[in-house]
Structure formats: structure tokens, C-alpha cells
C-alpha positions in Angstrom: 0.0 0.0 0.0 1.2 3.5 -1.1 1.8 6.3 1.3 -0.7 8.8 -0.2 -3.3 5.1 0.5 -2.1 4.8 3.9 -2.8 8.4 4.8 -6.3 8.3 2.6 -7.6 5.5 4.5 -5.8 7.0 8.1 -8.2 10.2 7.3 -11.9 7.5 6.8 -10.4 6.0 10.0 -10.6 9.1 12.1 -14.4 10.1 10.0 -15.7 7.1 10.7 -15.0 6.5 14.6 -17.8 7.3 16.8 -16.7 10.1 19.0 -18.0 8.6 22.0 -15.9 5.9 21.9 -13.3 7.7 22.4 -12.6 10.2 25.9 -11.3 13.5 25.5 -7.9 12.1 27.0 -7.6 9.7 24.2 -8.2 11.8 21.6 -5.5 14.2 22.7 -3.0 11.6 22.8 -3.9 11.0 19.3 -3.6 15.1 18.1 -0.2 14.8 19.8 1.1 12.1 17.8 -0.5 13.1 14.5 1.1 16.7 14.8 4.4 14.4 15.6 3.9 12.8 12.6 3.0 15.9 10.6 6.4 17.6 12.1 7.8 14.8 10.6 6.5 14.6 7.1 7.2 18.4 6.8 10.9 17.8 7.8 11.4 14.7 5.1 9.7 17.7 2.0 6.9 15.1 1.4 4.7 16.0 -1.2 1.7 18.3 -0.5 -1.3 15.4 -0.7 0.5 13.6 1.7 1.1 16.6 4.3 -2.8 17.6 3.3 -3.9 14.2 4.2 -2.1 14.6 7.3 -3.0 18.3 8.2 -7.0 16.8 7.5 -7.0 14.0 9.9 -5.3 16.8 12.4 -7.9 19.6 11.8 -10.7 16.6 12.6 -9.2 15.5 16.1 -9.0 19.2 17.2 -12.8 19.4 16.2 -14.1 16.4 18.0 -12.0 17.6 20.9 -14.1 20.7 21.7 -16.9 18.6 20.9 -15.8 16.1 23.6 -15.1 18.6 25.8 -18.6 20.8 25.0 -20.4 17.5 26.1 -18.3 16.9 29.4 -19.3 20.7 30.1 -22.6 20.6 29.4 -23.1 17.1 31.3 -21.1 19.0 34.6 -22.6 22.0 34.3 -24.9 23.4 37.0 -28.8 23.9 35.8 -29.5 28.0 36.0 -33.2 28.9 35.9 -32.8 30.8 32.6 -35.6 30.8 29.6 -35.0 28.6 26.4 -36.8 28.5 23.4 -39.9 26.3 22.4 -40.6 25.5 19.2 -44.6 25.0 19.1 -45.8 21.9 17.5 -49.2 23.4 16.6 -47.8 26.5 14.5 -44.0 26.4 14.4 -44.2 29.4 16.6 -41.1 30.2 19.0 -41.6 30.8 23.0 -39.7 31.8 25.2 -40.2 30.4 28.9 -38.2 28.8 31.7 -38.7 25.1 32.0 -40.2 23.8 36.0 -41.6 19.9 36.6 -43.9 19.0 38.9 -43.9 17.5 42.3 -43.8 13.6 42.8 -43.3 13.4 38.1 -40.5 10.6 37.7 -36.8 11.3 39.2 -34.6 13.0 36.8 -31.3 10.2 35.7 -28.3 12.2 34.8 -27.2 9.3 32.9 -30.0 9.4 30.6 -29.5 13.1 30.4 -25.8 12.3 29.5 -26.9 10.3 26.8 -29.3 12.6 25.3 -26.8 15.3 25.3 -24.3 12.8 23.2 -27.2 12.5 20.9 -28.6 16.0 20.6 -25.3 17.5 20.3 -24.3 15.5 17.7 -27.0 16.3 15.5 -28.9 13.0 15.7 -31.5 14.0 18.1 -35.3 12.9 16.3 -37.1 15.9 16.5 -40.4 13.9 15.8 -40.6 12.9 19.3 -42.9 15.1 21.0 -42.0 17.3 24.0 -45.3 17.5 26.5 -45.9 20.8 28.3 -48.4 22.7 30.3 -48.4 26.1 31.5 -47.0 26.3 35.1 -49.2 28.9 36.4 -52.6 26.5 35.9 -50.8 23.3 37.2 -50.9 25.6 40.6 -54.3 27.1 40.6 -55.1 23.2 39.8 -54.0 22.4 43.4 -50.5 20.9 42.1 -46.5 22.0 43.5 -44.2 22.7 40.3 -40.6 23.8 40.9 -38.3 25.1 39.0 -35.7 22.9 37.7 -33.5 23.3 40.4 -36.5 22.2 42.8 -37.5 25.4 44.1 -41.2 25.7 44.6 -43.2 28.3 41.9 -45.1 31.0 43.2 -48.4 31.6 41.5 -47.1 34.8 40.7 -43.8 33.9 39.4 -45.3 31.0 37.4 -46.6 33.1 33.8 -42.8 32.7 32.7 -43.0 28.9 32.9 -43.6 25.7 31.3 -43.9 22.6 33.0 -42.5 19.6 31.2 -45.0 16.9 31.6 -43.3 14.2 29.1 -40.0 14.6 28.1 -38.0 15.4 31.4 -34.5 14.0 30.3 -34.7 15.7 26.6 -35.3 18.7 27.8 -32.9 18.9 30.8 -30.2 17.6 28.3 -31.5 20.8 26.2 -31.4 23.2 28.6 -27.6 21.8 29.9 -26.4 22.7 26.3 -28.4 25.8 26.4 -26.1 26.6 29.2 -23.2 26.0 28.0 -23.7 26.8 24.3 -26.8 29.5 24.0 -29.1 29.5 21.6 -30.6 26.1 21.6 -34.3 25.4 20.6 -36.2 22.8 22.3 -38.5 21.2 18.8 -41.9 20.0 18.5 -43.3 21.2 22.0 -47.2 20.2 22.3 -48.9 22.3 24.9 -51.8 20.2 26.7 -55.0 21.3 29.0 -54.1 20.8 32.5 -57.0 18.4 33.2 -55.8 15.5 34.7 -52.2 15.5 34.8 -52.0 12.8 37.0 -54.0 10.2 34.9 -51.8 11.5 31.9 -48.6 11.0 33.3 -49.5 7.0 34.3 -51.4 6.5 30.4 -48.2 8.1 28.8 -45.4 6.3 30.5 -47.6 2.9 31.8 -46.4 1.7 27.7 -42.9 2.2 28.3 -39.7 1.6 30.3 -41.3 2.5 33.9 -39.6 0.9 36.7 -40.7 0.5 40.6 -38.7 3.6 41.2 -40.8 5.9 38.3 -44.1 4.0 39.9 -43.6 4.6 43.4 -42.4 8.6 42.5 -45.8 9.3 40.1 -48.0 7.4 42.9 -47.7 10.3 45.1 -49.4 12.5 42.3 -52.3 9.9 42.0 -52.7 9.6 45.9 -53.5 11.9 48.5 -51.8 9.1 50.9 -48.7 9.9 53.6 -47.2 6.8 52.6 -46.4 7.6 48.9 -45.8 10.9 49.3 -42.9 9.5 51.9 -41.9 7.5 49.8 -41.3 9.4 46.5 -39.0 11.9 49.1 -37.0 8.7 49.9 -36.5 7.8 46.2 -35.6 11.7 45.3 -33.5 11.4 47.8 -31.5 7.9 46.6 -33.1 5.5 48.5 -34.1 1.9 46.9 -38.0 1.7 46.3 -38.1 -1.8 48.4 -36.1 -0.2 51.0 -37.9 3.1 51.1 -41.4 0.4 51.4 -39.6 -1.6 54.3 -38.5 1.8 56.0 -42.1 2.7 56.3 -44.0 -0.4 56.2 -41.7 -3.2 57.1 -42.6 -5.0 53.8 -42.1 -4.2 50.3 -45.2 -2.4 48.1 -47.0 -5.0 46.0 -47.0 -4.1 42.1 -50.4 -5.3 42.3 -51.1 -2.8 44.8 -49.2 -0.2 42.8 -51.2 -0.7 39.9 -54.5 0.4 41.9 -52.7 3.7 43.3 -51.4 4.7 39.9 -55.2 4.2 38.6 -56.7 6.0 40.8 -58.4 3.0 42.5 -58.8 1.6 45.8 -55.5 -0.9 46.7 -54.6 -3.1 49.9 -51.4 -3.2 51.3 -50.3 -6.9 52.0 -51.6 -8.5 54.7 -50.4 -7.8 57.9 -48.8 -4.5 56.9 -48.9 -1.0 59.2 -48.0 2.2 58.1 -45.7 4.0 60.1 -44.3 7.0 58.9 -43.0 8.7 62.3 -41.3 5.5 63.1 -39.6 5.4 59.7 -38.3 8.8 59.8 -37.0 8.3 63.3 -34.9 5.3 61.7 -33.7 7.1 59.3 -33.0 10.6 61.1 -31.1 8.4 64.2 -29.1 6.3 60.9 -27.9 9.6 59.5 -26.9 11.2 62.9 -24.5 7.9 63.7 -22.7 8.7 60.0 -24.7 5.9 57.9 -24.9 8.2 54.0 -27.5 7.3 51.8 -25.9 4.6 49.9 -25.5 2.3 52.7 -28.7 3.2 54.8 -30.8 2.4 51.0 -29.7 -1.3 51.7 -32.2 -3.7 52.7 -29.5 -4.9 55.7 -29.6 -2.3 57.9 -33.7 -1.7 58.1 -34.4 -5.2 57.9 -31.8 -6.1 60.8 -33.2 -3.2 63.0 -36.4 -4.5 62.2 -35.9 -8.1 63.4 -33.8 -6.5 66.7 -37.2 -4.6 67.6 -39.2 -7.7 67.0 -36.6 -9.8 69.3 -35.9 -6.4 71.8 -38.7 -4.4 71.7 -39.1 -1.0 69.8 -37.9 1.0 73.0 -34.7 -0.6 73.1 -34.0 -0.9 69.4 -34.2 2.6 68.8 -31.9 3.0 71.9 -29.2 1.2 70.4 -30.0 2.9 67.2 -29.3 6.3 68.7 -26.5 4.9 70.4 -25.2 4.3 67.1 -22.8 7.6 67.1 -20.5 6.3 69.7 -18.7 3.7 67.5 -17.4 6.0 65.4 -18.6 4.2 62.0 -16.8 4.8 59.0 -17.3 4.0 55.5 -14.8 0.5 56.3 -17.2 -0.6 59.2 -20.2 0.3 57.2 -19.1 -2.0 54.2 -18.9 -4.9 56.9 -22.7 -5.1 56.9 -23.6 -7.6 54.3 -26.2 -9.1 55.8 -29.2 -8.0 58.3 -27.7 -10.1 61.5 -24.5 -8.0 60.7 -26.9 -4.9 61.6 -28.3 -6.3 65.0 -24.8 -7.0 66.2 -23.4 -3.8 65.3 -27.2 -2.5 67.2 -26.2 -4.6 70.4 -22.2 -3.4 70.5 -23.6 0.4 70.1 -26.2 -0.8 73.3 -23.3 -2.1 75.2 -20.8 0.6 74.8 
């Protein structure tokens, strides 16, 4: 093979690569040696197709770099409340207005959001997929909480500027990250809906697609005017497991059959035996936190499951006790790591007591 077919097929190699196969670390490594090599072509008087070749496959690494690193930014980059543009379904018309959710809609996953921004700054984002919205200010006087996108409640007053994004949470935070970073970024085909029944729209739209427990148990607490799942979607915005949030405040996990009824509106039983008990569960929780125990070990089944069974054994009055005798050991993330199973929880619960 030639030189001038080497560096022809060196330059498809580079077009052809998917950028996000590649970090932005990698790709430098690559510039560093290909200006290397062009140094050294320029140095040996090679003919100008070959240094062209060469000074093309250079010119495209430097481009996907800031491209890497305008994704990076825009993933890292902290939300401001600023206006971005709408482009109206109905009549192509262009609106201006800050983007809010609503209370209890599913949690926001900033790796979904990372992926969209791959996709929509790459050009490849579908504009055919619909973007649902509602005007803010009648999702309040409906009796409903919005916040802005930073989760800071809406005034009524404040709420004209405002659209709340009903389907399409990911796509449009990953819109309004680029917005951020970039400016002038249009969010396409927005469809603006009647605020009737929000609720009942937000189960029928998503009930047809990739839900999980943790979406279900979030939207329940729009559907329900129950303590429980209003507890519950705080837990899960908060990190906790769904299961783990249901055993923190029930001692057993919620039934999707059960689920099913709440999302439709409909009466539901909780499995048998089961008792509510929301003060108890935020007494767990706020006596967990105080002895050093972060969210991502406290969402393990282990550690409400053992206090659990050391209240059934113990007695309530002595298992919260230990639990708030917890702080004395001194627990670190190496100690927490130890508890792998819920018997590992009742001894640590007993050594606390004992100290």
C-alpha cells in the first residue's frame, strides 16, 4: 500500500470512529502524535497530498475535541433557571419560557441526560418525538407543587414565565444543559396540553414504556392523597431503593399489584399484615444519618431489615436505643461496608447498646 493510500484510509479511519468511543484524553494523545507525525513529514519535504492528508486528519481530532469537551461541560454544568426556546408543535411558533416539573413526576437520571446530550449535540436528536408541556401557572391554581428545575417551589405569581415539562423530562434537561453551556438552543416540537388531569396523563403516557418501581412509586404520590407515597417518592428523590424506602415505612415491600390500583386512581390493599408507620420510619432514618450511615449504605435492605428483626426480638424501645447509640462507634465508611447481611446490623445494634 502507497503512502498517499495509507494516509487516505488514516483520514476514513478518524471520520468514521464514533466520538463517544473515544474520551477527550484519548483523543489528545492521538492530536499529539499526529502533529508528531505531521512535524515529521514536513521535515522529510513530502509531497503536499501527503502533508494535506495529514493536516485533515489533524484539523478533525482538534474538532471532535471541543466537541468532547462541550459534552463533558454541558453534562457537569450546573442547571441555572434561565428561559430557552420552544418550538410549538401546533404552528411552528417560538416561546420563550423557563422550563419547572412538577412535584412527585418521575426522578430525573443524569445518565440518561448524558446520553441525550451525546445525541442531541451530535446532531442525531429525532425531533419527531414530542415534548409534552403545560403552563405552570394553571398546574398551581389546579391544586398541584411545580418547581423550577432546580427544585425550588413556583409562586403563582412567578409562574406566567413557565412551562412545566410533563413528558420529556431527560430531553429537555439535556437541552437546557447545552443551552447553558452553548446559547441559543431550541427545544423542537413542544405540544402544549390542558391541565385536566395530569395525573391520569402521566400514568397512560409512560404505563407503555420503560417505567420501573422507582418511576411508579415517584408518580404514585401525584395519583394519591396518601402519607405513605408521598414519603416514599422523598425517599427515592432522595437515593433510596424503592423496596427499602417500602420496608422503611412499612416493614414490607409495596405489591405491584397494589401499585397498579394507586397509579389508577383505585382503591389498593397493602399486603396483609402490613402497618403504616411514617414517624417510626423517619426516626430510623434521622437516628441512621446522625450515627454517619450516608444514603448509599442506609438504601440497603441490611440495615432496616436487621433493626427490624432486633425490635421484633428487643422491643421498639430498646431498638431505637441502640439505634441512637449508634454515634458512639465512630462508624466509617470500612465498618459500614462490613454489613452484608441484616444479623451484621443487629450486632453492630447490640455493641452500640453495650458501649
Amino acid at each position: 500500500m502507497t503512502t498517499e493510500l495509507i494516509k487516505t484510509e488514516k483520514v476514513n479511519t478518524v471520520a468514521n470512529k464514533a466520538m463517544a468511543t473515544m474520551c477527550t484524553k484519548e483523543l489528545k494523545k492521538r492530536l499529539a502524535k499526529e502533529e508528531r507525525d505531521l512535524k515529521s513529514l514536513i521535515s522529510k519535504k513530502m509531497n503536499d497530498t501527503i502533508i494535506n492528508a495529514q493536516q485533515e486528519i489533524i484539523a478533525q481530532l482538534q474538532q471532535e475535541i471541543v466537541q468532547a469537551e462541550s459534552k463533558k461541560q454541558a453534562s457537569t454544568v450546573a442547571l441555572k433557571d434561565d428561559a430557552i426556546t420552544f418550538r410549538l408543535a401546533k404552528d411552528g411558533k417560538l416561546v420563550s419560557k423557563k422550563i419547572a416539573l412538577v412535584e412527585h413526576n418521575r426522578v430525573i437520571n443524569s445518565k440518561k441526560v448524558d446520553k441525550f446530550i451525546a445525541i442531541i449535540d451530535n446532531g442525531k436528536y429525532e425531533e419527531a418525538y414530542p415534548i409534552i408541556v403545560v403552563e405552570a401557572k394553571a398546574l398551581i391554581e389546579a391544586g398541584f407543587t411545580v418547581t423550577d428545575i432546580n427544585g425550588r417551589e413556583l409562586s403563582i405569581e412567578e409562574a406566567e414565565g413557565y412551562y412545566v415539562i410533563l413528558d420529556g423530562q431527560h430531553r429537555s434537561t439535556a437541552f437546557a444543559k447545552l443551552n447553558a453551556t452553548k446559547g441559543g438552543i431550541v427545544i423542537p416540537n413542544v405540544f402544549v396540553k390542558e391541565v385536566e388531569n395530569v395525573g391520569e396523563y402521566l400514568v397512560d403516557i409512560n404505563t407503555v414504556s420503560n417505567w420501573d418501581k422507582r418511576d411508579r412509586l415517584t408518580v404514585a404520590a401525584l395519583t394519591s392523597e396518601e402519607a405513605l407515597f408521598k414519603n416514599v417518592a422523598e425517599l427515592i428523590k432522595e437515593g433510596f431503593n424503592p423496596t427499602t424506602a417500602g420496608l422503611i415505612y412499612t416493614k414490607k415491600s409495596i405489591s405491584e399489584k397494589a401499585l397498579d390500583k394507586v397509579l389508577k386512581g383505585e382503591e389498593y390493599k397493602l399486603p396483609k399484615g402490613t402497618t403504616v408507620e411514617i414517624e417510626r420510619g423517619n426516626r430510623f432514618i434521622t437516628l441512621c444519618k446522625a450515627a454517619h450511615i450516608t444514603v448509599p449504605f442506609l438504601t440497603k435492605r441490611y440495615f432496616i431489615k436487621g433493626f427490624n428483626s432486633y425490635a421484633k426480638i428487643n422491643g421498639e424501645e430498646q431498638a431505637f436505643g441502640a439505634l441512637d447509640k449508634l454515634k458512639v462507634l465512630n462508624l466509617n465508611e470500612e465498618r459500614l461496608k462490613q454489613v452484608k447481611e441484616e444479623d451484621d446490623f443487629q450486632v453492630m445494634l447490640k455493641e452500640a447498646l453495650e458501649a
